[in-house]
Legacy VTK file of the C-alpha trace (Angstrom):
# vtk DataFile Version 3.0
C-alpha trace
ASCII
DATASET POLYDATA
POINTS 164 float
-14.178 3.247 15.279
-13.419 0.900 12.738
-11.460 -2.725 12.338
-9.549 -3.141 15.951
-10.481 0.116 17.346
-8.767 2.055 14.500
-10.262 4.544 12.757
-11.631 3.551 9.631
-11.986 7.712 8.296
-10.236 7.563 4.802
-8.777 10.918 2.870
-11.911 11.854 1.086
-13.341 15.635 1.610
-17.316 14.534 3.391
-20.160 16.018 1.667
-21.673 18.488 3.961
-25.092 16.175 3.809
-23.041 13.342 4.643
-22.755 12.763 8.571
-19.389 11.873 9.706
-20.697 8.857 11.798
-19.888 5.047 10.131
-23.140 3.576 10.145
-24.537 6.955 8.312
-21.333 7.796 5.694
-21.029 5.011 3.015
-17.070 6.910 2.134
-16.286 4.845 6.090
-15.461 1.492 5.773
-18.404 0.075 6.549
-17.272 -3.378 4.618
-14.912 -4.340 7.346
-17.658 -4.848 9.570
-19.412 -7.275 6.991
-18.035 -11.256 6.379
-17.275 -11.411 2.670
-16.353 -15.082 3.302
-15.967 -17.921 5.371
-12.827 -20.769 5.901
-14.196 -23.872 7.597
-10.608 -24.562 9.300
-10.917 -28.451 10.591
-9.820 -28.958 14.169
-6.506 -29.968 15.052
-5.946 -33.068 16.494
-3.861 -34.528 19.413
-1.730 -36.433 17.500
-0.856 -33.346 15.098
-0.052 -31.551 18.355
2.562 -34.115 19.225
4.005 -34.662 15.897
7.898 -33.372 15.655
8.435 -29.964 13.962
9.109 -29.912 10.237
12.810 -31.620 9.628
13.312 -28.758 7.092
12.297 -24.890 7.455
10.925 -22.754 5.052
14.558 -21.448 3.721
15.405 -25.017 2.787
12.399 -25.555 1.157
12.619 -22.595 -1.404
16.536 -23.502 -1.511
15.374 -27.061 -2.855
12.766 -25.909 -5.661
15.061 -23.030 -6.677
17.604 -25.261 -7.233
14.752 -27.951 -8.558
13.890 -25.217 -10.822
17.086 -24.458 -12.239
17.863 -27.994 -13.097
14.748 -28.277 -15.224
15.181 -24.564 -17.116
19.196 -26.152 -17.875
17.695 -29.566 -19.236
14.935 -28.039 -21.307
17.619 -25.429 -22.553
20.258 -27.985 -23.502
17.218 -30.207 -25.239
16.521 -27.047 -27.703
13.088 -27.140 -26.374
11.875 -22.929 -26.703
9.875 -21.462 -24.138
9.862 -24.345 -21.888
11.455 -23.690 -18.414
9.191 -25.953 -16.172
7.981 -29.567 -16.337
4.794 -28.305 -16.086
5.315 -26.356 -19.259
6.366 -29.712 -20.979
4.592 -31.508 -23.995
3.763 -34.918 -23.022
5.636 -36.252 -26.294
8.935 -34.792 -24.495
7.950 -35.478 -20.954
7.720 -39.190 -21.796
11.606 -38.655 -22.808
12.984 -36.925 -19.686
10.858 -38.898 -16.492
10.144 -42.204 -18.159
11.061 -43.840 -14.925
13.532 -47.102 -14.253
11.713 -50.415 -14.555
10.427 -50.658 -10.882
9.079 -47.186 -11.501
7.546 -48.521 -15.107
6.166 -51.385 -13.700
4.381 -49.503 -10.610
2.691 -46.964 -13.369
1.822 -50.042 -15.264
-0.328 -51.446 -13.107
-1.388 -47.902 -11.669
-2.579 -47.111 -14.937
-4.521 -50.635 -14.976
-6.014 -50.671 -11.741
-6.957 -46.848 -11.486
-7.846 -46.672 -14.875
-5.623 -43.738 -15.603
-6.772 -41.498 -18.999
-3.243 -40.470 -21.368
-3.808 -37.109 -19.447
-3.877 -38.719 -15.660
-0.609 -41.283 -16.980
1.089 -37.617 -17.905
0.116 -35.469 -14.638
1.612 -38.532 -12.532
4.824 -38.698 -14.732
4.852 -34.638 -14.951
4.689 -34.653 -10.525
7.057 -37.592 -10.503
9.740 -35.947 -12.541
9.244 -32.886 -10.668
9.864 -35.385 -7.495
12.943 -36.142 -8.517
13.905 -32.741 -9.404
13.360 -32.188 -5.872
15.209 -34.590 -4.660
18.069 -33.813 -6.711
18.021 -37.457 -9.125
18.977 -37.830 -12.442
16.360 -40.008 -13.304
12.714 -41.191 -11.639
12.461 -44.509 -9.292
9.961 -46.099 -8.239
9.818 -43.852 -5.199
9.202 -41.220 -7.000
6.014 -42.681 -8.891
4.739 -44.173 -5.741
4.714 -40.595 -4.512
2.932 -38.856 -7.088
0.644 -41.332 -7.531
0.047 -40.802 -3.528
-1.228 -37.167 -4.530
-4.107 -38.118 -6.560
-5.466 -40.148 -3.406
-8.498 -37.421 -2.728
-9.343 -37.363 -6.065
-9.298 -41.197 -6.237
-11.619 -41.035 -3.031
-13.904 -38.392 -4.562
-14.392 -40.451 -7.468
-15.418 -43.617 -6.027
-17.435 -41.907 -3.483
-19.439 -40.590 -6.790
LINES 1 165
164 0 1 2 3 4 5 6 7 8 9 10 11 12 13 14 15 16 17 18 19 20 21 22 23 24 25 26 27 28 29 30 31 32 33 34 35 36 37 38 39 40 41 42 43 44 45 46 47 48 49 50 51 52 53 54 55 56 57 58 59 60 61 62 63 64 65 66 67 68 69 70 71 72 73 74 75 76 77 78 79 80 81 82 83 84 85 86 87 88 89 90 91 92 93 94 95 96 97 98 99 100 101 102 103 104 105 106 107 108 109 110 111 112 113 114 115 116 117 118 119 120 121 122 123 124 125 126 127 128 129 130 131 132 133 134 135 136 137 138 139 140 141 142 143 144 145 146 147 148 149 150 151 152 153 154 155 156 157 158 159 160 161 162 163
């Protein structure tokens, strides 16, 4: 018997030295019976068990970044920029043009940048996720919301580096 009482016998002709028992015919899947890894899964608490459901399902969700998506492949297409579909694909020369965010939004990376000591390449990712943000959500341009979010994101790694 193999994984939940199912045979684990696969199509292969046996050797006649070979006996047909698992633990004695290497063909049987003796691997299933073997951990090839572990997932430390964190126990849930009692105030996630409370929490309300989601306010939008799965469907909606891949709705949303299809149609975030789709917005980003039509404004690199109309900007002549070739073989960039994604914001993620984006240099950070043109990624400055299209999510430079409104002056809240400016002012809140400004003093990001100062405070967390953001490199060019951490002041890019943050623009890059807050464009994406406002793809999302559908905006023609980035707020302050939208940097205050992204900027949310790099939280662990913030933690990870003082902790070091």
């Amino acid at each position: 018997m193999g994984v939940f009482g199912a045979s684990c016998a696969i199509d292969v002709p046996l050797k006649p030295t070979l006996s047909p028992r698992t633990h004695e015919n290497p063909i049987f899947c003796w691997h299933f019976r073997k951990p090839h890894f572990q997932i430390e899964v964190p126990a849930v608490s009692a105030a996630d068990l409370v929490l309300p459901p989601p306010s939008e399902g799965s469907a909606q969700v891949r709705t949303r970044v299809a149609a975030a998506r789709e917005r980003q492949r039509t404004r690199f297409a109309a900007l002549g920029a070739k073989g960039v579909r994604t914001n993620a694909e984006c240099s950070g020369r043109l990624l400055e043009d299209i999510a430079m965010p409104d002056e809240a939004g400016v002012a809140l990376l400004r003093q990001a940048s100062e405070t967390l000591q953001l490199s060019a390449r951490g002041f890019h990712r943050t623009l890059r996720v807050a464009r994406t943000l406002a793809d999302l959500d559908a905006a023609e341009h980035v707020t302050r919301l939208h940097v205050a979010e992204a900027l949310s994101y790099r939280g662990e790694t913030l933690r990870q580096a003082r902790a070091a």
